[in-house]
C-alpha positions in Angstrom: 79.7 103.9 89.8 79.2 106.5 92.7 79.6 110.0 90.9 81.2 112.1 93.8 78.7 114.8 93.2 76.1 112.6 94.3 77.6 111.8 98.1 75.4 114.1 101.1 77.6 116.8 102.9 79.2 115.9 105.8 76.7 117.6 107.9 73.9 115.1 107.1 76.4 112.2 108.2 77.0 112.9 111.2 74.8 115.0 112.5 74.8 116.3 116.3 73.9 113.1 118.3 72.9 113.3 122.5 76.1 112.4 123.3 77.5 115.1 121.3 75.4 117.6 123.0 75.9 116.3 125.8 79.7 116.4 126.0 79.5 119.8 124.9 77.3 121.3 127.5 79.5 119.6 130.3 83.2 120.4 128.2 81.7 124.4 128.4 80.9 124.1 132.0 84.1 122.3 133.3 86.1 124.7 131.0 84.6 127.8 132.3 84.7 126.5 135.8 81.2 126.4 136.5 81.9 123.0 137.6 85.0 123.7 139.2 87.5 120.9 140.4 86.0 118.9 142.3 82.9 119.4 141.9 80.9 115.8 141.6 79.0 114.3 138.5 75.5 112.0 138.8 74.8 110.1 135.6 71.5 109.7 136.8 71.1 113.6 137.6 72.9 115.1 134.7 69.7 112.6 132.6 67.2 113.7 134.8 68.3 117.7 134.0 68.8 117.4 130.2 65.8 115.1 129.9 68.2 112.2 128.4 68.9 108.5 128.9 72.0 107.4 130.9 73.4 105.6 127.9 74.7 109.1 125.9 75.7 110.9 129.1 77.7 107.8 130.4 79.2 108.6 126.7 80.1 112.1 126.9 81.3 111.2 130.6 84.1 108.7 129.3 84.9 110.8 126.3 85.3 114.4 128.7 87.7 111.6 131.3 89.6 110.8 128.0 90.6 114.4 127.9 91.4 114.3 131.9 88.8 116.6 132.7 86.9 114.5 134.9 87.8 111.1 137.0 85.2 108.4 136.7 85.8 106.0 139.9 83.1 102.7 139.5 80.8 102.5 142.9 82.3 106.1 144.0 81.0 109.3 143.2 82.9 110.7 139.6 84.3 114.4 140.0 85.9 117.0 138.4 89.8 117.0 138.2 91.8 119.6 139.2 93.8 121.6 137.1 96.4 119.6 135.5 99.8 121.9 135.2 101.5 118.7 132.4 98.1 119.0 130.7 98.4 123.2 130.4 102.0 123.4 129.5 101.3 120.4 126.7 98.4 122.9 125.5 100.6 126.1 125.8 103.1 124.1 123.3 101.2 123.1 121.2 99.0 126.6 120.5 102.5 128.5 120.9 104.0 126.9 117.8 100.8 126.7 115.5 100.2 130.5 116.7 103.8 131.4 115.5 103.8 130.3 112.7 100.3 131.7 111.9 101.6 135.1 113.2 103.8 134.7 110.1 101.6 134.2 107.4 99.4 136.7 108.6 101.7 139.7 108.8 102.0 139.2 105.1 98.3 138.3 103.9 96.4 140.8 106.5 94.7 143.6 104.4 93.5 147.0 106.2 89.5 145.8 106.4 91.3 142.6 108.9 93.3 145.3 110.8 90.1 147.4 111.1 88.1 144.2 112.1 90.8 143.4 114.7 90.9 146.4 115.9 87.0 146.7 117.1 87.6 143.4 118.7 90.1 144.9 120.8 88.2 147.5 121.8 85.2 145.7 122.9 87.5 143.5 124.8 88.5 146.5 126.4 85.2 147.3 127.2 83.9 144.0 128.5 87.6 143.9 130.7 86.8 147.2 132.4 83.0 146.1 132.8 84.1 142.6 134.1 82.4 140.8 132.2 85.0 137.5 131.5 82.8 135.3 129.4 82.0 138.1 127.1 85.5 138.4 127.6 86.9 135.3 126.8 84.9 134.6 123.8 86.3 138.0 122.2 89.7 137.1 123.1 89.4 133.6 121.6 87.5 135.6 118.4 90.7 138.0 118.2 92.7 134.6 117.4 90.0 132.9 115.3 90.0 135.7 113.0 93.4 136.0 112.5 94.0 132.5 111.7 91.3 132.5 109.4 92.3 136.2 107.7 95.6 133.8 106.8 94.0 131.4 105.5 95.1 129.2 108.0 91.3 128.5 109.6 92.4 124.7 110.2 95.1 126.0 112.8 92.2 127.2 115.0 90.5 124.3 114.8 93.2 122.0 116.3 94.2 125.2 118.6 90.5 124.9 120.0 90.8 120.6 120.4 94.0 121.6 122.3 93.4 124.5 124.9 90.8 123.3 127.2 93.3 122.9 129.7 94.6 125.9 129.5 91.0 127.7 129.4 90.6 126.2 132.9 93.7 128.0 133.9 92.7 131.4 132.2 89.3 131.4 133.6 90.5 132.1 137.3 92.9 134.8 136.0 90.6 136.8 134.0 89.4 138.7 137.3 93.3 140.6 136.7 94.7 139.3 133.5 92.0 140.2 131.3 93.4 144.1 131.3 97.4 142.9 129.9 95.7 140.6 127.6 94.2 143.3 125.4 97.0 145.3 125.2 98.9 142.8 124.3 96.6 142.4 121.8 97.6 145.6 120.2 101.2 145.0 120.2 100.1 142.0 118.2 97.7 144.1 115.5 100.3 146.8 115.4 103.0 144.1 114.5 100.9 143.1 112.1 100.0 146.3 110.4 103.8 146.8 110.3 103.7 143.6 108.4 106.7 142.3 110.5 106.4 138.8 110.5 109.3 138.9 113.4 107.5 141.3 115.7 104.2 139.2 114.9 105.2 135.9 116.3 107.1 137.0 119.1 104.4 139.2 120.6 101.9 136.4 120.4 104.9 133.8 122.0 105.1 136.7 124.8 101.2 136.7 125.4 100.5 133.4 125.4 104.0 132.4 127.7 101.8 134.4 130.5 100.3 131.3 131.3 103.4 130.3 133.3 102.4 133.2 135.6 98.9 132.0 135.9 99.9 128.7 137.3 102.6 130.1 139.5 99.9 133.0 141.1 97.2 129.8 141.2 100.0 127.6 143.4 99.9 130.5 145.4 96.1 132.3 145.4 94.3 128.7 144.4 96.0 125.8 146.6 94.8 122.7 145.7 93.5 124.0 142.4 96.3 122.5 140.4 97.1 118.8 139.9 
């Protein structure tokens, strides 16, 4: 019999395949809207660039138009979608309620080196905000929940929150150039709820800073028309 000692990490199983790569360099790129909606996709091209086959990228193009980020029309040219507003709201459920309830946990289990750790995330947020620098940005704000999810003990709630926000992320991305200066203060409401160890305070400042992406589709209908599907 197998001994269970004896199976090979999950890593060597599945290891990172082309289509996997793939799908990730595009997902990045639709996300952060440097193919913005619209925008059209070439089997042929995207092989030609990455040095591939068409078989994987046809793969990673029918697994990124399972998520509705992209429309693949037969004998027409497949192109980005726009910004779906079901798709965000569906995302901002789903991340509200896993983030509350992580908000709880955390305002009980968070020892001062997390609050310290926090707390130099916020403050090169605040630097990269006033510098304007939104991917640097955005990956520090997407850290600042990482790491609290994780200080918990509740790492696995990040995991499905990052499967679920793409949408959202699409959204986000236009706003950054004036939301990215509320959304590290509110990030201090949330540490300072937390160093209170108020589990209360804790959710409901992370249900208030997340809810702002109503805004951000209301100011895109205006600023972005078209944008939003």
């Amino acid at each position: 019999m197998l001994e269970p000692d004896s199976l090979p990490p999950m890593e060597d199983l599945r290891p990172r395949s082309v289509t996997d790569q793939i799908f990730e360099a595009l997902y990045a790129r639709v996300v952060n809207l440097t193919l913005p909606p619209g925008a059209k996709l070439s089997e042929a091209e995207v092989a030609a660039q990455m040095g591939v086959s068409r078989q994987p990228v046809r793969d990673a193009f029918y697994r990124l138009s399972q998520l509705g980020f992209i429309q693949i029309r037969p004998q027409r040219a497949t192109t980005v979608t726009p910004i779906s507003t079901e798709a965000v709201m569906q995302a901002y459920f789903v991340r509200s309620a896993l983030e509350e309830a992580t908000m709880r946990e955390a305002a009980l289990r968070l020892q001062p080196a997390n609050w310290d750790s926090l707390d130099r995330l916020i403050e090169l947020q605040e630097a990269a905000s006033h510098a304007d620098r939104r991917a640097d940005f955005h990956a520090l704000d997407d850290q600042f929940h990482r790491d609290i999810c994780a200080a918990a003990g509740k790492e696995f709630v990040w995991n499905l929150v990052r499967d679920n926000k793409g949408h959202m992320d699409r959204a986000r991305f236009l706003s950054l150039s004036y939301g990215s200066s509320t959304a590290w203060i509110e990030h201090r409401t949330i540490l300072a709820a937390l160093r209170a160890r108020d589990p209360d305070a804790a959710a409901a400042a992370v249900r208030d800073h997340l809810s702002h992406i109503e805004h951000i589709l209301d100011r895109l209908r205006i600023d972005r028309p078209g944008i939003l599907g």
